[in-house]
C-alpha positions as CSV (number, residue, x, y, z in Angstrom):
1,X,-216.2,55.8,-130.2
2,X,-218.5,58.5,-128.6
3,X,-220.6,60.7,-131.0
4,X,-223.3,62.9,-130.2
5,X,-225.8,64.6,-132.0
6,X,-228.2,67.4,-132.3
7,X,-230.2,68.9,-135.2
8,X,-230.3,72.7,-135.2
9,X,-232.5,74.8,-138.0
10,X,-231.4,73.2,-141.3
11,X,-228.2,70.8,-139.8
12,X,-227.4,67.9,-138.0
13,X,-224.7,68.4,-135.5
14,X,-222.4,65.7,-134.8
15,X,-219.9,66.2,-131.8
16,X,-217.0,63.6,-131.8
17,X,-216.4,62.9,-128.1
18,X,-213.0,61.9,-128.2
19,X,-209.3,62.9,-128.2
20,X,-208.4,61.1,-131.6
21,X,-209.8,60.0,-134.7
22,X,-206.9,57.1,-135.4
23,X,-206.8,53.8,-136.9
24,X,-207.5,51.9,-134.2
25,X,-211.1,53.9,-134.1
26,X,-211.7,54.6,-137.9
27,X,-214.3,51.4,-138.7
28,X,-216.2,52.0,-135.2
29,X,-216.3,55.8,-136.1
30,X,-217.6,55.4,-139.6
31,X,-220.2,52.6,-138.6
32,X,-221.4,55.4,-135.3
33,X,-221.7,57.7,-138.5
34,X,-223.8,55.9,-140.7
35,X,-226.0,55.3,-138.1
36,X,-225.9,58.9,-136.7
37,X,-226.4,60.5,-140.0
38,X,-229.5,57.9,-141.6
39,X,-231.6,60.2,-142.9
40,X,-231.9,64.0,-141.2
41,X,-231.4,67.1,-142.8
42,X,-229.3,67.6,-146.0
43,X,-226.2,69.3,-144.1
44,X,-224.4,68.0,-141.4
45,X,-221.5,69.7,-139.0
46,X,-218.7,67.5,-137.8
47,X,-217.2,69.1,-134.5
48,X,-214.0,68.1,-134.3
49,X,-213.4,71.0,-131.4
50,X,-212.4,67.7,-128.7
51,X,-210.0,65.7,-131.1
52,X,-206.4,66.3,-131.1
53,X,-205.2,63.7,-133.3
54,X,-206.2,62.6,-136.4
55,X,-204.0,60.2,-138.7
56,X,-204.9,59.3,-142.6
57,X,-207.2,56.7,-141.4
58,X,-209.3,59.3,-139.5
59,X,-209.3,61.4,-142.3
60,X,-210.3,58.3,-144.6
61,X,-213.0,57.4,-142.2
62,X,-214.2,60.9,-142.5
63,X,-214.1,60.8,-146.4
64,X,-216.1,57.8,-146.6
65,X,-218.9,59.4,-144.2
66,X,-218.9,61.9,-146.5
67,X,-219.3,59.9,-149.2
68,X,-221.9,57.9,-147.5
69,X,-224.2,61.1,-147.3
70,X,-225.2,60.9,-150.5
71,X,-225.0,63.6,-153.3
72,X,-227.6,66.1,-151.8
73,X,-226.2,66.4,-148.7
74,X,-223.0,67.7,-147.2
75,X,-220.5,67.3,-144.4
76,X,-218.6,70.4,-142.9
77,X,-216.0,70.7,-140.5
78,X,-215.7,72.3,-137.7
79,X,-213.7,73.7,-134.4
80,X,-210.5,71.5,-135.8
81,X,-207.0,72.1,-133.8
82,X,-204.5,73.1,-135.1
83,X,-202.9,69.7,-135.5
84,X,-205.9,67.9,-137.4
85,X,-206.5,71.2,-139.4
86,X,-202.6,70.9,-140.4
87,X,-203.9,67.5,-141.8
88,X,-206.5,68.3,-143.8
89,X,-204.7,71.3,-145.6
90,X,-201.7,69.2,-145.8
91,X,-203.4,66.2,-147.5
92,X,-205.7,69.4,-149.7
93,X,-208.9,67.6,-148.3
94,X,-209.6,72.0,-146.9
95,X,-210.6,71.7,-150.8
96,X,-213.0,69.1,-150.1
97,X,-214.8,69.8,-146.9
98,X,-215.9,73.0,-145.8
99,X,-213.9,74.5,-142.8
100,X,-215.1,76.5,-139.7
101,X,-212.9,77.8,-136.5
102,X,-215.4,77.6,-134.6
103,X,-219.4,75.6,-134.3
104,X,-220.6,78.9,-133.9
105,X,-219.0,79.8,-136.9
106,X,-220.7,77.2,-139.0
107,X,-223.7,77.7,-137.5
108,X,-224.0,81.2,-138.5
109,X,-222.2,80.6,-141.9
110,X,-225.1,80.0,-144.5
111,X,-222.9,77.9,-147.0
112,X,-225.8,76.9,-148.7
């Protein structure tokens, strides 16, 4: 799986350089996160704006990066399709992560 990353002001950006976040992907995706996101500022932005498919164990492997953040920092979403964004407010994980249309839109939102 293809990640890249940037850190802008306060967040780490993390653009996920593929068309789907599936099963056959979800271990290589969470160990490309751990190693992505060891150490760096306390918020991080998952662009989502290339993937067009995610199934639950995407959206497990995206928990469990979450989780693996630690309690001070946070994850947020962001650019999801339609299709993956049907997902997460089908599954109510929209109550767990913080969406945004847009990277822009994160970027200028101060959630903090």
């Amino acid at each position: 799986m293809s990640l890249t990353s940037t850190v802008t002001g306060d967040a780490q950006i993390i653009t996920v350089n593929a068309d789907r976040i599936d099963a056959a992907m979800a271990i290589q995706f969470k160990e490309d996160m751990r190693s992505e996101t060891d150490g760096g500022p306390e918020r991080v932005i998952l662009d989502l704006s290339g993937v067009s498919f995610i199934d639950s164990s995407g959206l497990g492997a995206i928990v469990a990066s979450m989780k693996q953040l630690g309690g001070a920092r946070r994850l947020d979403l962001a650019g999801l399709t339609p299709v993956v964004e049907k997902v997460f407010r089908l599954t109510r994980m929209d109550t767990v992560f913080n969406l945004f249309p847009s990277l822009d839109d994160a970027l200028t939102e101060d959630a903090g």
